[in-house]
Structure formats: C-alpha cells, structure tokens
C-alpha atoms as a printed R data frame, in Angstrom:
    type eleno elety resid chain resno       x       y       z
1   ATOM     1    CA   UNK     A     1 -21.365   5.586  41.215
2   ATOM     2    CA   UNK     A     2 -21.017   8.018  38.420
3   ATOM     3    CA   UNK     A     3 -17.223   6.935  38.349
4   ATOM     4    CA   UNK     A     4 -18.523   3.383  37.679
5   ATOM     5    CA   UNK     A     5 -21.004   4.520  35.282
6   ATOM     6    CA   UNK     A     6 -18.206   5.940  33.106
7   ATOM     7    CA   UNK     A     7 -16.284   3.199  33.136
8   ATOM     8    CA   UNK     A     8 -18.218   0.916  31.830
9   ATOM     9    CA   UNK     A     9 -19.376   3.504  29.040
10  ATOM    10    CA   UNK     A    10 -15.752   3.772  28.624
11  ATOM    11    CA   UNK     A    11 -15.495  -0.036  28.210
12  ATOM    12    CA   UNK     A    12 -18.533  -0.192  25.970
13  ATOM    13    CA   UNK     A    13 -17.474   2.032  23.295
14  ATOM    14    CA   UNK     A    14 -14.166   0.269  23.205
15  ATOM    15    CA   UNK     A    15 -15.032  -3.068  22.684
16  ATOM    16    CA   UNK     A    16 -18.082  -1.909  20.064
17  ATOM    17    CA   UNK     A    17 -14.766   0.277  18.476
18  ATOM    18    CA   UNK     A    18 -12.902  -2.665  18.554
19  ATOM    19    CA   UNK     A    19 -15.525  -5.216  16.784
20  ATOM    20    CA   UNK     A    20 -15.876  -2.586  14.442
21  ATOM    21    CA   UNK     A    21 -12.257  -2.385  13.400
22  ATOM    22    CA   UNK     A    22 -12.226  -6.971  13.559
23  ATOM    23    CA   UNK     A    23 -10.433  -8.892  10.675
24  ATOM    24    CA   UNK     A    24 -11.246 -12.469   9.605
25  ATOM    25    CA   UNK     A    25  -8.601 -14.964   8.887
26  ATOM    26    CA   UNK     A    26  -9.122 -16.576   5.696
27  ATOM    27    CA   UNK     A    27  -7.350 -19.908   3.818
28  ATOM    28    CA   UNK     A    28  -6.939 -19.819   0.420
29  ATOM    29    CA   UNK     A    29  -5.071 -22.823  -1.672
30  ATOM    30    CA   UNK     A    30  -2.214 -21.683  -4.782
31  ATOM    31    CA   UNK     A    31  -0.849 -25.028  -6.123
32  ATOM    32    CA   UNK     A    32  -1.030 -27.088  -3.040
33  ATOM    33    CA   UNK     A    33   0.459 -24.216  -0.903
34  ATOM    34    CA   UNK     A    34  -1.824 -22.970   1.811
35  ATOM    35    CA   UNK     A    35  -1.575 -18.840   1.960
36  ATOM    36    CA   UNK     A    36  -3.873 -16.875   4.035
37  ATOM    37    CA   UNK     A    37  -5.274 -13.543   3.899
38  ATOM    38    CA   UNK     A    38  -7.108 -10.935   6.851
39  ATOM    39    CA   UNK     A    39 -10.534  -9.655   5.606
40  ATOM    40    CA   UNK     A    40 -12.223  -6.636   6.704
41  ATOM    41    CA   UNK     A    41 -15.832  -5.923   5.680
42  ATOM    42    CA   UNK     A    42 -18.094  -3.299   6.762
43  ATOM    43    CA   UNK     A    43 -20.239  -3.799   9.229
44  ATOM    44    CA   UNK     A    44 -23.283  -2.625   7.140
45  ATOM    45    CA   UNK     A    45 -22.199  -4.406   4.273
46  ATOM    46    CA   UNK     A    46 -25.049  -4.930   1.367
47  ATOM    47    CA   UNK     A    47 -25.067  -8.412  -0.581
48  ATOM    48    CA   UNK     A    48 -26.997  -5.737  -3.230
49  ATOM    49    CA   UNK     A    49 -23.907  -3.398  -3.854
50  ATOM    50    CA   UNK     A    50 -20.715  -4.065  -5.557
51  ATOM    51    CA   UNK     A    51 -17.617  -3.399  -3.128
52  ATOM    52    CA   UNK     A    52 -13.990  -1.834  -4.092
53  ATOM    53    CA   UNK     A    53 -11.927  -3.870  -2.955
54  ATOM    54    CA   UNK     A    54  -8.076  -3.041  -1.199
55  ATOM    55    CA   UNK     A    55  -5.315  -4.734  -0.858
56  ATOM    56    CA   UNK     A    56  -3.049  -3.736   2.169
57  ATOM    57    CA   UNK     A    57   0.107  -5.123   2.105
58  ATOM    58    CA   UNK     A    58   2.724  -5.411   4.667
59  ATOM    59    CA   UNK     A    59   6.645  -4.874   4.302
60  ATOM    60    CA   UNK     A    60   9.335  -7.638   4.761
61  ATOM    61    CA   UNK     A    61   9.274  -9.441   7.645
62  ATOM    62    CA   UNK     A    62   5.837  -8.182   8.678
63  ATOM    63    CA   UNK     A    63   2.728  -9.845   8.449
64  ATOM    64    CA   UNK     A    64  -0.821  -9.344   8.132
65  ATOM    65    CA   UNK     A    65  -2.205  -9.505  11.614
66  ATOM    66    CA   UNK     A    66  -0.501  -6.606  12.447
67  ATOM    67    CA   UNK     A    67  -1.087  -3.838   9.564
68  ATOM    68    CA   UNK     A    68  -4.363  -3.074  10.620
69  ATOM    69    CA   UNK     A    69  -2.342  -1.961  13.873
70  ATOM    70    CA   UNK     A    70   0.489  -0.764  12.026
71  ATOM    71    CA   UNK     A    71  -1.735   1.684  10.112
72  ATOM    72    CA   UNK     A    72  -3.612   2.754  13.396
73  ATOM    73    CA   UNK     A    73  -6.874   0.701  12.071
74  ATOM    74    CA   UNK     A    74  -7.367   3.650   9.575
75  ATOM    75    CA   UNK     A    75  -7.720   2.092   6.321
76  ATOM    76    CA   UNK     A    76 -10.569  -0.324   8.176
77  ATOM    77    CA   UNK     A    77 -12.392   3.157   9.414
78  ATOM    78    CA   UNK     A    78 -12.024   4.607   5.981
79  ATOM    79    CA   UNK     A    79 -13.766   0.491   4.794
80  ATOM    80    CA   UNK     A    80 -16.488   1.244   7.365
81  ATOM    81    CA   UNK     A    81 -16.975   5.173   6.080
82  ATOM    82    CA   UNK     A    82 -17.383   4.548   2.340
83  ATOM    83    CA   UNK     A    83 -17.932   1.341   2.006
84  ATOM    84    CA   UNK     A    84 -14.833  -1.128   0.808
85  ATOM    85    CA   UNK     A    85 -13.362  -4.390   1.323
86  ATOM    86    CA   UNK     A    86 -10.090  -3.943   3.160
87  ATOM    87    CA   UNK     A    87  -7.629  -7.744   2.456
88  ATOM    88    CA   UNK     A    88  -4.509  -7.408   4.638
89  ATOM    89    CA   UNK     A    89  -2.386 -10.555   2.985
90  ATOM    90    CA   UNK     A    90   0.353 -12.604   4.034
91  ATOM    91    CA   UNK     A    91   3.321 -12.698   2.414
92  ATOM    92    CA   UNK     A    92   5.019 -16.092   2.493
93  ATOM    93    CA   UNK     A    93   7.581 -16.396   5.128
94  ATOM    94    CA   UNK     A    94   6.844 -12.811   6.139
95  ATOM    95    CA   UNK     A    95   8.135 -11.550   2.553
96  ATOM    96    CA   UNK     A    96   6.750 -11.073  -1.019
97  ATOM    97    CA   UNK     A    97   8.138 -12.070  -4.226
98  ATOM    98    CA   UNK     A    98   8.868  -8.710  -5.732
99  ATOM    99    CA   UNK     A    99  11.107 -10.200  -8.644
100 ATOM   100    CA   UNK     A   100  14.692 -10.661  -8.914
101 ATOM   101    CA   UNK     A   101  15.781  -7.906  -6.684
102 ATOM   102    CA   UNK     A   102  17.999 -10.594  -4.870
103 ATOM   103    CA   UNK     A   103  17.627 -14.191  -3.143
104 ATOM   104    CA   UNK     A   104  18.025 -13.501   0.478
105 ATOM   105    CA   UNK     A   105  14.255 -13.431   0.681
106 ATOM   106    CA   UNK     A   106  12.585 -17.211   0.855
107 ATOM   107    CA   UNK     A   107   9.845 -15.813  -0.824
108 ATOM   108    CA   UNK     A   108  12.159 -14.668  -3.916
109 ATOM   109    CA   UNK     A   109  14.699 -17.721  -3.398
110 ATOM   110    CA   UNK     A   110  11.921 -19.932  -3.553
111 ATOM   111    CA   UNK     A   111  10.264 -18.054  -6.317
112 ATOM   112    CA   UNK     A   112   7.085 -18.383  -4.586
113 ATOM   113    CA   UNK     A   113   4.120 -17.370  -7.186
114 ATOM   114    CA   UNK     A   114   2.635 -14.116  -5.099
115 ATOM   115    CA   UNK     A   115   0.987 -12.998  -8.336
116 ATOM   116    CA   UNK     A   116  -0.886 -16.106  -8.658
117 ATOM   117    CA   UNK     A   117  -1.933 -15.873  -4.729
118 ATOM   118    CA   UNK     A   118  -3.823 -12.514  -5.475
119 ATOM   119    CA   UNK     A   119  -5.554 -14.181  -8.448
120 ATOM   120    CA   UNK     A   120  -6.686 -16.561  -6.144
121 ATOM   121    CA   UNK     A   121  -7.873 -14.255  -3.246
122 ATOM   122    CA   UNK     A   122  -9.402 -12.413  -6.074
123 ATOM   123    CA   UNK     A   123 -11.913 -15.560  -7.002
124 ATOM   124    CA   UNK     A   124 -12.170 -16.324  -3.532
125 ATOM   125    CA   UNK     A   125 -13.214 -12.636  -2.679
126 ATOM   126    CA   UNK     A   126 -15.556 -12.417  -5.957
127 ATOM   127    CA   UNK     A   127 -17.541 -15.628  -4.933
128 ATOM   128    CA   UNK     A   128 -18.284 -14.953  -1.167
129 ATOM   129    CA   UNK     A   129 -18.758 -11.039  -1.450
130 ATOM   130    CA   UNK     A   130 -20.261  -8.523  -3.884
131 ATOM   131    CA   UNK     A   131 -16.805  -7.027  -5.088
132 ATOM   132    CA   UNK     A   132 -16.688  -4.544  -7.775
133 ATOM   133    CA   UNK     A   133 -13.812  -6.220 -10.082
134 ATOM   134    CA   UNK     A   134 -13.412  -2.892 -12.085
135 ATOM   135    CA   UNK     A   135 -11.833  -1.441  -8.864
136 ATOM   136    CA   UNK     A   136  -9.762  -3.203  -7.230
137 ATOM   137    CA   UNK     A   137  -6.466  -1.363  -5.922
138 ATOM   138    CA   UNK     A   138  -3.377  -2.204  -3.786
139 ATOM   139    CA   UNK     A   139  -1.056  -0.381  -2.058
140 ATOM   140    CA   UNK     A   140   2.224  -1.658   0.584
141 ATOM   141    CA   UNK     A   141   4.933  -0.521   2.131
142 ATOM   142    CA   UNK     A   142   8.617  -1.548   1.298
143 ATOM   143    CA   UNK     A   143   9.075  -5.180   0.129
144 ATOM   144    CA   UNK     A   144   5.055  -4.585  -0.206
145 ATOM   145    CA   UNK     A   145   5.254  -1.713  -2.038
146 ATOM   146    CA   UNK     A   146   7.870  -3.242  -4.606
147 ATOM   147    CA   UNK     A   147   5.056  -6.242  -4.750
148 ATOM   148    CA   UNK     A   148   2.345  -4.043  -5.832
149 ATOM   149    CA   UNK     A   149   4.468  -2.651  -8.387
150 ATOM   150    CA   UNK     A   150   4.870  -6.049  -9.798
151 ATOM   151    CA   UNK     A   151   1.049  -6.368  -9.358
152 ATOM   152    CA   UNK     A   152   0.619  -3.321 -11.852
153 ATOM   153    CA   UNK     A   153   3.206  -4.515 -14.277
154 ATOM   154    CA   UNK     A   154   1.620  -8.381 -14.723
155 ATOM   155    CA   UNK     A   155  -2.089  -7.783 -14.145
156 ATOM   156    CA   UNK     A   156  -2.689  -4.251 -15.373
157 ATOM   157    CA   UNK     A   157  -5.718  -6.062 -16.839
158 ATOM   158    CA   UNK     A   158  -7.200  -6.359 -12.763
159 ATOM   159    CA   UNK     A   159  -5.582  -3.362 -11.002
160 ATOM   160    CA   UNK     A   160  -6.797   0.239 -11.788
161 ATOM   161    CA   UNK     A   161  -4.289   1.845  -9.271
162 ATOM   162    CA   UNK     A   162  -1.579   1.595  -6.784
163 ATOM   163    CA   UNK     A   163   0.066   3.083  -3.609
164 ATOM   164    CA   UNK     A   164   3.923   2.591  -3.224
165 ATOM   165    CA   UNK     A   165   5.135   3.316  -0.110
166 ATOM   166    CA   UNK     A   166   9.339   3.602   0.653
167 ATOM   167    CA   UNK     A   167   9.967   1.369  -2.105
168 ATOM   168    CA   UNK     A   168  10.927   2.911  -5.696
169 ATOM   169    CA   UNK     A   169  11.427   0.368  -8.686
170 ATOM   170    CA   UNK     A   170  13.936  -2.948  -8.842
171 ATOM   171    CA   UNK     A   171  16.152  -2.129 -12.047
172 ATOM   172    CA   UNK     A   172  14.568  -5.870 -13.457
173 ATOM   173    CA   UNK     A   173  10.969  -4.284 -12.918
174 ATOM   174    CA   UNK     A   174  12.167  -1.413 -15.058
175 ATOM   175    CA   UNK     A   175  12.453  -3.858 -18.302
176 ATOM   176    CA   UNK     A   176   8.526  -4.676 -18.003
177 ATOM   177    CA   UNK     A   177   6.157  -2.842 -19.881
178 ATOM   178    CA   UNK     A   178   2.415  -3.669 -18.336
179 ATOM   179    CA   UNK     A   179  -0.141  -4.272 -21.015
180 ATOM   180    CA   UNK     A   180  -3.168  -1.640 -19.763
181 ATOM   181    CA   UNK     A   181  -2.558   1.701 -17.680
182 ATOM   182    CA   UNK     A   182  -2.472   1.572 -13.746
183 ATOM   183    CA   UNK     A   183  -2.241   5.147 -11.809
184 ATOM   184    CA   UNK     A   184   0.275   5.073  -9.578
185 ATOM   185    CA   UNK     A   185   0.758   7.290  -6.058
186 ATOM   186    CA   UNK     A   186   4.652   6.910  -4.641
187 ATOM   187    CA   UNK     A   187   5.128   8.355  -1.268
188 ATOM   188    CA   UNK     A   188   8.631   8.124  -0.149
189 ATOM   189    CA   UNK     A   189  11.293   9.748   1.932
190 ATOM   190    CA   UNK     A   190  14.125  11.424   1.055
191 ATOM   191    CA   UNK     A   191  15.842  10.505   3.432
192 ATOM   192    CA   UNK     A   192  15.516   6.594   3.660
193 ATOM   193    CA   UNK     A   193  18.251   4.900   5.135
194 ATOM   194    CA   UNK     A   194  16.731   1.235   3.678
195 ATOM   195    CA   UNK     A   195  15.434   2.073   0.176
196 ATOM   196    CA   UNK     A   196  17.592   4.963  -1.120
197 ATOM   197    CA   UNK     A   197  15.711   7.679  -2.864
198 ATOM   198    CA   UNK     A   198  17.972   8.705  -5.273
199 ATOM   199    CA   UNK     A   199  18.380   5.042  -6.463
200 ATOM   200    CA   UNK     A   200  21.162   2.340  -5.316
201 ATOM   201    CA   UNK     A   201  20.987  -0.696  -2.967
202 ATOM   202    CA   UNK     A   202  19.114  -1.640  -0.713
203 ATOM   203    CA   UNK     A   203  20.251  -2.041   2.933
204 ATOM   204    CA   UNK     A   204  19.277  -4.371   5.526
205 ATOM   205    CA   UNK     A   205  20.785  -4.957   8.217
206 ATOM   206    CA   UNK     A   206  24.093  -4.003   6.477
207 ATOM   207    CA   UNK     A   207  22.720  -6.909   3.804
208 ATOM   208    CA   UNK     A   208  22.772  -5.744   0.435
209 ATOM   209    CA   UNK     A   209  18.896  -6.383  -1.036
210 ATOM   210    CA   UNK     A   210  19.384  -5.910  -4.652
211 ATOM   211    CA   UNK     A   211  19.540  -2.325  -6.683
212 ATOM   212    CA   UNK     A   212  16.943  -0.119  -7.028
213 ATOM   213    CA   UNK     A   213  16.356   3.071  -9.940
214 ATOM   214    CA   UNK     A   214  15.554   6.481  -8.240
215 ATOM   215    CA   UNK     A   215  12.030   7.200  -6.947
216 ATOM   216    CA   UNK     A   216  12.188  10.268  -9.854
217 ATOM   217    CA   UNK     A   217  13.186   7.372 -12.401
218 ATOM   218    CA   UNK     A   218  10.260   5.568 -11.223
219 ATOM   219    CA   UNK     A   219   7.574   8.258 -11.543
220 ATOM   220    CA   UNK     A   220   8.731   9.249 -14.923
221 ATOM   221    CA   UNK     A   221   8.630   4.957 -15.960
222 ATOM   222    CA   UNK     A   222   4.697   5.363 -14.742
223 ATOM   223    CA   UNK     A   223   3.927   8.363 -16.914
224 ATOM   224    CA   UNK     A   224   5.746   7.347 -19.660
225 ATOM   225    CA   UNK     A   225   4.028   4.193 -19.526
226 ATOM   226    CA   UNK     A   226   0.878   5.796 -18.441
227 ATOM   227    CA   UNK     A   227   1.246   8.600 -21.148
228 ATOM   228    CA   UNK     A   228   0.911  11.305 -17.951
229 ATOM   229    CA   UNK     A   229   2.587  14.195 -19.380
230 ATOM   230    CA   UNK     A   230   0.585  16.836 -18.560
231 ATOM   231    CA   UNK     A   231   1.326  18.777 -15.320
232 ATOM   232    CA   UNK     A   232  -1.710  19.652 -13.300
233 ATOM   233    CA   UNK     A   233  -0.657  20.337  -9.166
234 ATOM   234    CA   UNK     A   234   2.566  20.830  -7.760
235 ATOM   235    CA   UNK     A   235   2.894  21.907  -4.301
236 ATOM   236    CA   UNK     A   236   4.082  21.967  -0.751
237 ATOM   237    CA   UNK     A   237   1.754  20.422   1.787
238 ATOM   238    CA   UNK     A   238   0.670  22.065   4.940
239 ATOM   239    CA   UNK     A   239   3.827  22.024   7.465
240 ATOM   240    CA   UNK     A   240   1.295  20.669  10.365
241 ATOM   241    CA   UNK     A   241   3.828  18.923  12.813
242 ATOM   242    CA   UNK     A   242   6.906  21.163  13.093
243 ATOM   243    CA   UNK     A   243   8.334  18.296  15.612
244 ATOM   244    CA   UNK     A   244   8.411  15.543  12.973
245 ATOM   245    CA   UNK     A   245  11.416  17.000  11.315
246 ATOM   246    CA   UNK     A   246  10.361  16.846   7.286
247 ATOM   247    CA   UNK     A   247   8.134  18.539   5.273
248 ATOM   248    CA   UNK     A   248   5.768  16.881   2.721
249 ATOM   249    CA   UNK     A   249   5.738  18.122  -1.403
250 ATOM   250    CA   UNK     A   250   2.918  16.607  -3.900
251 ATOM   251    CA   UNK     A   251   3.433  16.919  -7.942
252 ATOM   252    CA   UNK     A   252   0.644  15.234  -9.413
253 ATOM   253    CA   UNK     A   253   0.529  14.510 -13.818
254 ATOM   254    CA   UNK     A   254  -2.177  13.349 -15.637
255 ATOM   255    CA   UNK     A   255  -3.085  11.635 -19.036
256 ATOM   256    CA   UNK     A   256  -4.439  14.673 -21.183
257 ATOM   257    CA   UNK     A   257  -6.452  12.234 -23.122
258 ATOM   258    CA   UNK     A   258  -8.227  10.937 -19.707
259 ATOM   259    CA   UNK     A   259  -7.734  12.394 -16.953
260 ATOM   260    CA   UNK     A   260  -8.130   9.570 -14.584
261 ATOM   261    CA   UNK     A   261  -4.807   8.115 -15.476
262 ATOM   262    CA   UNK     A   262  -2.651   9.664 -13.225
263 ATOM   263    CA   UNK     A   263   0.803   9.829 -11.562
264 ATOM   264    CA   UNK     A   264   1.136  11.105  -7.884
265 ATOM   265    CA   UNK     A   265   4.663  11.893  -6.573
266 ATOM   266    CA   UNK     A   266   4.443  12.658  -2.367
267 ATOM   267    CA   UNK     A   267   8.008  13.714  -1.517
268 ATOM   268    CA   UNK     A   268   8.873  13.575   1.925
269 ATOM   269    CA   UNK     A   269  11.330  15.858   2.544
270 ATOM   270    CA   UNK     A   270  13.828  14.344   5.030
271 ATOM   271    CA   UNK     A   271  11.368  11.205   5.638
272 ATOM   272    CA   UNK     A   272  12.588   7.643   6.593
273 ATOM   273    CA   UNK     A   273  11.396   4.658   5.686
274 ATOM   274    CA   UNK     A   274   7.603   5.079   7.239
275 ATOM   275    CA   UNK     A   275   4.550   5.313   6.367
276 ATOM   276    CA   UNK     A   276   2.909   8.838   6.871
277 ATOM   277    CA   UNK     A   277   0.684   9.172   9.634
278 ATOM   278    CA   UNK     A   278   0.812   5.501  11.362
279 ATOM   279    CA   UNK     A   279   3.553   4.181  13.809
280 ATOM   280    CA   UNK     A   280   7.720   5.359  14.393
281 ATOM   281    CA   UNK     A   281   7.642   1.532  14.373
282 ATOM   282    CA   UNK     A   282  11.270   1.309  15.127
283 ATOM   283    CA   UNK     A   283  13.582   4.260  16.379
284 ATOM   284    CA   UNK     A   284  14.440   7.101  14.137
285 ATOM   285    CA   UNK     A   285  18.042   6.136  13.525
286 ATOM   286    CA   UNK     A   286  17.217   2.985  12.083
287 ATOM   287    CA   UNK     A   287  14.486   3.896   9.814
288 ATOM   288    CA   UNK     A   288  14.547   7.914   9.847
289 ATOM   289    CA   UNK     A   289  11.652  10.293  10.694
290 ATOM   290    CA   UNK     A   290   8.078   9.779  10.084
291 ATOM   291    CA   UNK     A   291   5.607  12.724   8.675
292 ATOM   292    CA   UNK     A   292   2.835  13.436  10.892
293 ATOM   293    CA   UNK     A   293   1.859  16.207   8.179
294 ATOM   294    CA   UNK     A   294  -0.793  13.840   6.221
295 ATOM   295    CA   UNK     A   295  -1.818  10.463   6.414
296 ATOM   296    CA   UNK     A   296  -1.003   8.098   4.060
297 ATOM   297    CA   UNK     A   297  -4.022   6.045   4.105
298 ATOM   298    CA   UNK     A   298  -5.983   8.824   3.954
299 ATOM   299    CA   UNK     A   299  -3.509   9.917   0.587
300 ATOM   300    CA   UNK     A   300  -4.326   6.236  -0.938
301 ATOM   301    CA   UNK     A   301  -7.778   5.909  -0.410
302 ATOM   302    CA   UNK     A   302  -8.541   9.296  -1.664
303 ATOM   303    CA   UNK     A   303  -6.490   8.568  -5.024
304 ATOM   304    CA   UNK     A   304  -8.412   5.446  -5.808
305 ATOM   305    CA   UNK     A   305 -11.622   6.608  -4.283
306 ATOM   306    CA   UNK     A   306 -10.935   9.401  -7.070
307 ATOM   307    CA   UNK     A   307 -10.157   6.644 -10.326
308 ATOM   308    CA   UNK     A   308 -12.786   6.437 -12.621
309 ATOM   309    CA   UNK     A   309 -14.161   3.396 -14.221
310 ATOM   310    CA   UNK     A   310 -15.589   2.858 -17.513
C-alpha cells in the first residue's frame, strides 16, 4: 500500500511539474504569412505588473516545440522563479533569416522578413499581457544566435540585450552599425566543428554556409559599438565536471560612462557547438563536447536580469 501511495505522489508531482513547465501555441499574421510562436507565462502571473519578456530561439533546422526540451525546461523555471515571459519562436521552414550569410536556407533564399515577425509577436505580446517593453531580450543558438544578432543591429531601439550562442558574426552583419547600444553575452566553443571560432566558413553537412569573422572580432565589434572599453572581470570558471572535457573562461567589459552597457565573452575551452548545461543533442564527433561547468540559461538570464533600464 505504501508502494502505491508513492506512486501516485510520484505521478502527482510530475504532472503538476509538467503543467508548470506548459507552452501555448500562438498564430500571429506578417504580410499574409502565418508564423507561430510558443508562449510561456508564469503560473502566478499578475495583469498589475509589467513582465520582461524573452525570446528563445532555436538553431537551424530546429523548432520551437522542442527548445523548452532542448534547454531542459530551465529558462521556463527561471520564467516561473522571477517572473518573465518566456516566447520560444518558429523560424520559417525550421531556419531564420540571419542575412546574407548564404542561400541554402529557405528562410534566407526566400528572404523571409524574421525581423518584421518579432515586431509582430511584440504587438501581439504587448496587447494580451502586461510586458515591460523597456526589457525585452533574446538570446539563440547557432542560426538563432546569428538571428538575434541581426535583432540587435536593426531594432536596437526594442532590444536592451542579447545571448549568442555558437554563432559569432556573418562578415555582411559586420558592415551594420545599430542605431542605440545592446549588451551582448557570446558563449561559444573553441572548438566548434560547425561555426569556427577563430572565424571562416561555416560547415554543414560538408555544405559551405557562408563566412563568418572570429568570435574575438565579434566581441571587440560589440564594444566598439557599445563603447565597452573598460575591463572589469576576467577569469576562469569553476572546473565542476572534469568528464566534460573543456574548461569555461569569462572576460566581461563595460561602458565606463554606464555601466550597464556591457560585453560578456564565455570561452569554452575545447567546447562544440552546444549550449552549456542542456542536451549532447547529437554525438560528440559531430558537434564536439558540451560544458557541464555552468549553465547557459542560467548565464543569460542573469545578464539581462542584471541590465538596467532608464
């Protein structure tokens, strides 16, 4: 009997962890094209507060159902903790429009308008919820993380920060110069066999994906841009996970004149293309290692938890 007892506690608390961690499909219209988004909102959400709002987005040939997943439901327990919106879109055809890094993706061939389709989740967010527009942030991984790169370049004006994860920049994102300053967090591998570090092309599948600029070229295009210039933490991270085969390093500038503009550089020493903390979501020798040293949701959130807003 006690047996059955536990069982059913056990089945309890997984379905009430389950509902808690629940996304809502939503439909949103950009110029006749139907695009669709996953919403997560707290379960003690308050029509009388204002919400951050995050955008979580996916990599090529992912899609949204699955990040939540992908990212062991973390960013939704961090939504539920201190209160945010968590969006999870969908790229069209399972890819974002990043630029002109190259036309094997529809979603570049087509030069599908993925700026405009956050504009739009934007309204549609700001008119059923209470979202706080001053901080609203983004961050993706690969072909996601070159998308909210090109999110901080064209509507500097709406994002005040983003996470970039195994993506560095496109050399045609390199000749835009955003309007307002965005803080930027990069967290990438040294070792990625997709995205190089040091700068080159891009490999898929032995398909070349366009060129990409150095993740240190990158960093030093955000503080320039930024005006970050002032050093303020460099160091390496705990070495928790011996068994994971890299090592994680954080150098972190700042705007002297206010020091919520900032630059974050996570350097994975001997990393893959992964994301920190979630899932080896293909084997090592295709993607490389994964840290298990920090957490990269935990990483993201805490850097825009930590932007101020005027």
């Amino acid at each position: 009997m006690y047996k059955i007892l536990l069982s059913i506690m056990f089945v309890f608390f997984a379905e009430f962890s389950f509902a808690q961690r629940w996304t809502e499909t939503m439909q949103v219209d950009v110029d006749g094209l139907e695009r669709t988004y996953e919403l997560f909102v707290p379960e003690d959400y308050d029509e009388g507060k204002n919400y951050p709002v995050v955008f979580i987005l996916h990599g090529g040939g992912g899609r949204a159902g699955r990040m939540p997943h992908f990212t062991r439901y973390r960013f939704n327990d961090l939504a539920t903790r201190d209160g945010f919106i968590a969006v999870y879109p969908n790229g069209y055809k399972k890819g974002w429009n990043d630029g002109d890094r190259d036309t094997l993706a529809v979603a570049r061939r087509l030069n599908i308008d993925d700026v405009g389709f956050f504009d739009v989740m934007i309204d549609d967010l700001d008119k059923k919820l209470s979202i706080d527009k001053k901080r609203i942030f983004a961050c993706g991984i690969s072909n996601g993380g070159f998308m909210v790169q090109r999110l901080a370049l064209e509507r500097s004006e709406v994002f005040k920060a983003i996470g970039v994860v195994a993506a560095n920049m496109s050399e045609d994102q390199q000749k835009m110069v955003p309007e307002n300053p965005v803080s930027v967090l990069f967290i990438c591998g040294t070792a990625d066999p997709l995205v190089p570090y040091n700068g080159g092309p891009v490999m898929v599948l032995k398909q070349k994906r366009g060129e990409v600029v150095s993740v240190d070229k990158s960093v030093n295009f955000w503080k320039d841009q930024n005006g970050c210039f002032e050093l303020t933490e460099e160091k390496e991270l705990p070495n928790i996970n011996k068994a994971d085969d890299c090592t994680a390093h954080k150098t972190v500038w700042q705007n002297p004149k206010d020091a919520s503009i900032r630059v974050i550089n996570i350097r994975i020493e001997n990393g893959g293309h992964t994301w920190p903390g979630t899932r080896q979501y293909l084997p090592k020798k295709l993607i490389g290692n994964m840290n298990e040293d920090i957490n990269g949701c935990d990483e993201i959130w805490e850097f825009f938890k930590s932007i101020k807003t005027n």
